[in-house]
N, C-alpha and C positions, 0 to 999 in steps of 0.2 A: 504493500500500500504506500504511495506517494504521502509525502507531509502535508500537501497541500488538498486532498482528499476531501475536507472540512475547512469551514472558513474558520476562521482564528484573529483573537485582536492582533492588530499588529505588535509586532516583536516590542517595539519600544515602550508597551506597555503592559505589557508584561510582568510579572513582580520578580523574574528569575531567569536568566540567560548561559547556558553552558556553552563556552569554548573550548574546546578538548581535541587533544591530541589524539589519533588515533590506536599504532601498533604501543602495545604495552601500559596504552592509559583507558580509555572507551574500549579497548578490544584485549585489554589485561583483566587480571583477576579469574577467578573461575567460574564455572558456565550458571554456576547460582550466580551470583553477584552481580553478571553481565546481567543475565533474564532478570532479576530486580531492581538494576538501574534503568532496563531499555522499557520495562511494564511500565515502573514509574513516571519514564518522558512519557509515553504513549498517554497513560491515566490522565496527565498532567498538561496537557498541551497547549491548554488554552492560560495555562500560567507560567510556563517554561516553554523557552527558546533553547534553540540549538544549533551551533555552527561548530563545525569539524574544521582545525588548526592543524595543518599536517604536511608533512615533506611530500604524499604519495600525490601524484597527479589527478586530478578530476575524472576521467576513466575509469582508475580503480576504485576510485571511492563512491561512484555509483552502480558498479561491478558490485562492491561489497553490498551496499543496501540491501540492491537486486537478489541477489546471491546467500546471504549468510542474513537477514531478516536486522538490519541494524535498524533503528528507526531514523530520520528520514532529515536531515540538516536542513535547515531553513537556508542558510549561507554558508559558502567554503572560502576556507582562507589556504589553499593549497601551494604544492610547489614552494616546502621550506618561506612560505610568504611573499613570491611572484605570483598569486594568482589570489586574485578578490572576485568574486561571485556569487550572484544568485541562484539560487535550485528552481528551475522551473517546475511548473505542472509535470510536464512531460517528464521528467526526470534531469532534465539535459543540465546543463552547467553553464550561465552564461556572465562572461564576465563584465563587471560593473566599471565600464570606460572611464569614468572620472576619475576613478579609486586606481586604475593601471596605468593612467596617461604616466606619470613620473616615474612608475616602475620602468616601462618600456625602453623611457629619456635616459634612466639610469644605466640600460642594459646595451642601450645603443648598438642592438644588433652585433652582439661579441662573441657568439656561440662558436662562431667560424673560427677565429680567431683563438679563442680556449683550447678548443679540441684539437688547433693543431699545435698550438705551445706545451701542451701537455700530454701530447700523442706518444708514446711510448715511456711514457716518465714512472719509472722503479713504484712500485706499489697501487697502480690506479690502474682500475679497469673499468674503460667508460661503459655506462648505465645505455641499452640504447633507447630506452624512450627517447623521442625529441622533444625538448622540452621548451616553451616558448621564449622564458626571460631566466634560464639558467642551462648549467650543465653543471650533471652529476657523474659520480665515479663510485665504483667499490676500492674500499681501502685493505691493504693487505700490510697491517703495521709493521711484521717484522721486515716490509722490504720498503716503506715508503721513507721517500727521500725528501726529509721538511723544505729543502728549496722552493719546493711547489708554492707553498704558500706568500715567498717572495715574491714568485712570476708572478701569481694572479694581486701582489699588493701595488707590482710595478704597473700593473695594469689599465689602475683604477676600481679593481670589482672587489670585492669580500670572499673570503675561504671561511668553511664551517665542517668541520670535522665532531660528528656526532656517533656514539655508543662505540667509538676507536674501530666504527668499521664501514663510515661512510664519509666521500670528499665531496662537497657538493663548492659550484661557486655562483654568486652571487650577485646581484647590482649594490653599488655603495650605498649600505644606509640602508636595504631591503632583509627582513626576515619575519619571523614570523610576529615578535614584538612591534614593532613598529605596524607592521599591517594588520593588525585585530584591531591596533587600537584608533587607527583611519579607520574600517568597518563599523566600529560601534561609534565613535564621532557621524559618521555621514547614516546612520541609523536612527539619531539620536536616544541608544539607550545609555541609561543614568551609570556609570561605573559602577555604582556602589551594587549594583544588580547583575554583575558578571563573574563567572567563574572560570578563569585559566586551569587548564590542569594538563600537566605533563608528567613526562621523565626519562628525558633523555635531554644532552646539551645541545639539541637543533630548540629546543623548547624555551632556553634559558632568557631569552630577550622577551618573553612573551611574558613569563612567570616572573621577572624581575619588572615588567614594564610598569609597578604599582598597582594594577589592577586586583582586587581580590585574586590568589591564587593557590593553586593545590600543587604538591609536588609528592604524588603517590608513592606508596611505600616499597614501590620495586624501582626507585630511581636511579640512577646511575650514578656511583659519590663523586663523579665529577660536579654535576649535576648540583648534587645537596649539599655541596662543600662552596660552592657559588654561591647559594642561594642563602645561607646561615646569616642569622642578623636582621633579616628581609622583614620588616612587621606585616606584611600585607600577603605573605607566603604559609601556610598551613602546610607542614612536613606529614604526611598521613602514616598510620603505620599498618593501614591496612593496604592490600595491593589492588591495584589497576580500579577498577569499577566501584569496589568497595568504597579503595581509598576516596573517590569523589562522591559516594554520597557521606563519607566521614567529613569531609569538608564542608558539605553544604550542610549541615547539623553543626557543626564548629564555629563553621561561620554564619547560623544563622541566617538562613537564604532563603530557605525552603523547608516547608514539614517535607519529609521521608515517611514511607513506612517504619512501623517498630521492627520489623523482622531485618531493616538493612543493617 
């Protein structure tokens, strides 16, 4: 079933908005905790928003919907944070021009240019999705050669090395922090009514961007060793699914069931 199925106040008024990472945060925890976070948005829809924050391209993530019964993003902030978007009707993905204009400008068509500066370089093996405003790599630490990160600073662009086994790069000043919190400015929802939740260091500019946030209890100590100090961060010490409705009872967002 489409999110859009049923008419729904709009997001921004809403009393409760989830931004969530995908692998290991919304699709961590175990198969209880998952079915009693995704019941709860379903139950709840007409008081909870939901936007998926994630490295995985728009393809897969409506692949997953389709596929594996996730429920249904109202907006994606995909592509490590080159990609702002609305969920059609239809399923489709269509991205919100205003909110990519400076993505684009920052990205200045450099893909070309990436993959061949970094074509054969000790530890990366390109990803081949084509991706619009980045390019990604598999990392293989015991052989990657830190230079890389020089190339792409000579560049102009940003490198992002997350869970020490992925090289993604990046337009300057683009991730996924910085783009959730354009989505929800040009959404107008209230801050104090969103929930970041990750855990991995592709995550950390979104869960440091002050926005309420959850860093679930399967995090990465790179990760949680970032994040320490942070008053606007809830460390969970339950995992994936759990840990965000432990946050949202923490922080006071939202009633949960008693059974979460």
């Amino acid at each position: 079933m489409n999110v859009h199925a049923a008419p729904r106040p709009d997001i921004a008024a809403r009393r409760f908005t989830l931004a969530t990472d995908l692998d290991g945060t919304f699709l961590g925890g175990s198969e209880a905790d998952r079915a009693t976070l995704y019941q709860w948005i379903e139950d709840n829809r007409d008081s909870v928003g939901l936007i998926f924050v994630t490295g995985r391209d728009p393809e897969f993530i409506m692949q997953m919907c389709r596929e594996r019964g996730l429920p249904w993003p109202e907006y994606v902030v995909g592509d490590v944070g080159t990609t702002i978007a609305r969920v059609e009707p239809s399923g489709a993905i269509a991205p919100i021009a205003p909110l990519e204009e400076d993505i684009a400008a920052r990205w200045n068509d450099a893909g070309e240019a990436v993959r061949a500066l970094l074509d054969g370089h000790p530890g990366l093996t390109l990803q081949p999705t084509a991706f619009r405003y980045r390019v990604s790599y598999d990392l293989s630490p015991a052989d990657f050669d830190p230079r890389a990160r020089d190339l792409i600073e000579e560049m102009g662009l940003d490198w992002l090395i997350s869970d020490n086994r992925y090289f993604d790069v990046l337009p300057r000043g683009v991730s996924k922090g910085p783009s959730i919190r354009r989505l929800i400015a040009h959404l107008g929802i209230p801050e104090a009514r969103v929930l970041c939740a990750g855990d991995t260091l592709n995550d950390l500019s979104m869960l440091a961007s002050g926005l309420p946030a959850v860093a679930v209890g399967n995090s990465e100590t790179a990760l949680t060793d970032r994040l320490n100090g942070l008053s606007s961060v809830h460390h969970a010490q339950a995992h994936g699914a759990a840990g965000i409705l432990e946050a949202i009872t923490a922080l006071n967002l939202h009633d949960i069931p008693e059974t979460a």
